[in-house]
C-alpha positions in Angstrom: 8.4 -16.7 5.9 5.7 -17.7 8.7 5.8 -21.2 10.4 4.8 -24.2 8.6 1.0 -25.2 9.8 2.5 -28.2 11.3 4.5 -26.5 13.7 2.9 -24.9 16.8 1.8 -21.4 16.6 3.6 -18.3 17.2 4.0 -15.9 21.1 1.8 -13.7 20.7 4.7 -10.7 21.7 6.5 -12.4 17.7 3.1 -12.2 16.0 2.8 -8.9 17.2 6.3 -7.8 16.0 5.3 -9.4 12.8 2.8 -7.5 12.3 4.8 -4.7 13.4 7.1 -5.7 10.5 4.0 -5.8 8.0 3.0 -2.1 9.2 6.1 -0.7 8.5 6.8 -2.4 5.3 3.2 -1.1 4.2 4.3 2.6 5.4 7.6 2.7 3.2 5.4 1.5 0.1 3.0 4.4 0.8 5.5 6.3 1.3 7.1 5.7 -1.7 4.0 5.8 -4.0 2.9 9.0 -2.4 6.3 10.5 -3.4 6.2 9.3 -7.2 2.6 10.6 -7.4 4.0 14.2 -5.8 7.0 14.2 -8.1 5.2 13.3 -11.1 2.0 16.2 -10.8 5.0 18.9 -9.9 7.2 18.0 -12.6 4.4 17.0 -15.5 1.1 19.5 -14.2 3.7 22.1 -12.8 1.5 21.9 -9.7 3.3 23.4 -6.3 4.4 20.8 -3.5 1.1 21.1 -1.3 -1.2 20.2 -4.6 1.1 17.7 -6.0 0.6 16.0 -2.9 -3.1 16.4 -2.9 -3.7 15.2 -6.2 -1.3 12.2 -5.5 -2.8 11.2 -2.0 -6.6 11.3 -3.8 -5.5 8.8 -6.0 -3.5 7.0 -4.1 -6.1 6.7 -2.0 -8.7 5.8 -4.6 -11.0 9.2 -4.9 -9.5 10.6 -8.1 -7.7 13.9 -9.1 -8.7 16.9 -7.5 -7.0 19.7 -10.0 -7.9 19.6 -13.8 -5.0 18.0 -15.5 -4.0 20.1 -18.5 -1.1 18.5 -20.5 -1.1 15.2 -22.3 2.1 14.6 -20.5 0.0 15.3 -17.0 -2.9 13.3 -18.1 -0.2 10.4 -19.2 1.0 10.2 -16.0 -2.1 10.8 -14.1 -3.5 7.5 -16.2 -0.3 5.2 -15.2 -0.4 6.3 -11.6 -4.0 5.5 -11.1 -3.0 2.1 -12.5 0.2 1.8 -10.4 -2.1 3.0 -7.3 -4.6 0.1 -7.7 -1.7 -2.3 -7.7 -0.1 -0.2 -5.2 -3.4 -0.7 -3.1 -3.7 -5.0 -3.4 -0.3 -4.5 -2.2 -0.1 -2.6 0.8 -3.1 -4.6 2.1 -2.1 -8.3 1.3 1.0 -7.1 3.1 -1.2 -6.0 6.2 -3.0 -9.0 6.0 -1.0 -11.5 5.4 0.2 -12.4 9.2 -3.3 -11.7 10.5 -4.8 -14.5 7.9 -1.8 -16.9 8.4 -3.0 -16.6 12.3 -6.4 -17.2 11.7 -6.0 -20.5 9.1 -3.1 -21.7 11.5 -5.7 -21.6 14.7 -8.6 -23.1 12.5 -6.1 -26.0 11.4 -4.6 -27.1 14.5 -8.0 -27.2 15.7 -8.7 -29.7 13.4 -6.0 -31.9 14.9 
C-alpha cells in the first residue's frame, strides 16, 4: 500500500491525501461502531435514541456506561461491545497512524543512505 523504503518519498499534497484517506476510513469505522453500540442499548436496554447513543459513545470512547443496565441480555451486550470497542479503538488509530509512521521511518531511512 505505501512505497517501498527504497523508493523516494512521497509529495507532500499525496501524503496528505493519504492521510486524508486514513481520516475518513477511521470516520466510517466510528461511524459504524457508534451505530452497533446505539442499535444494541435501544433494542436490548429499551433505551430511547439520545441515551443509546450516550451509552454507546462512553464506551466507545473508553469511559464506561452511563445508564444502569438492567437485563442480562443488556448486560450481554454491553460486555461484547466494550470488547469490540477496545479492538475497535487499536483499530481506528493504527489506521490514523499508519501513513504518519510510514513517513517518519521512510525519512529516518533514507537518511541513512
Amino acid at each position: 500500500m505505501f512505497e517501498h523504503h527504497k523508493k523516494p518519498l512521497i509529495p507532500r499534497k499525496a501524503f496528505y491525501i493519504r492521510l486524508l484517506r486514513s481520516f475518513f476510513w477511521s470516520a466510517i469505522i466510528v461511524s459504524v461502531s457508534l451505530l452497533i453500540g446505539i442499535l444494541g442499548y435501544h433494542f436490548t436496554e429499551h433505551l430511547g435514541w439520545i441515551d443509546s447513543l450516550l451509552n454507546a459513545s462512553m464506551i466507545l470512547g473508553g469511559m464506561g456506561p452511563v445508564d444502569v443496565l438492567r437485563t442480562p441480555t443488556g448486560k450481554l451486550f454491553a460486555s461484547f461491545y466494550a470488547l469490540f470497542s477496545g479492538l475497535a479503538l487499536l483499530t481506528i488509530m493504527s489506521i490514523v497512524l499508519a501513513p504518519v509512521l510510514h513517513r517518519f521511518l521512510h525519512k529516518f531511512h533514507l537518511a541513512e543512505n
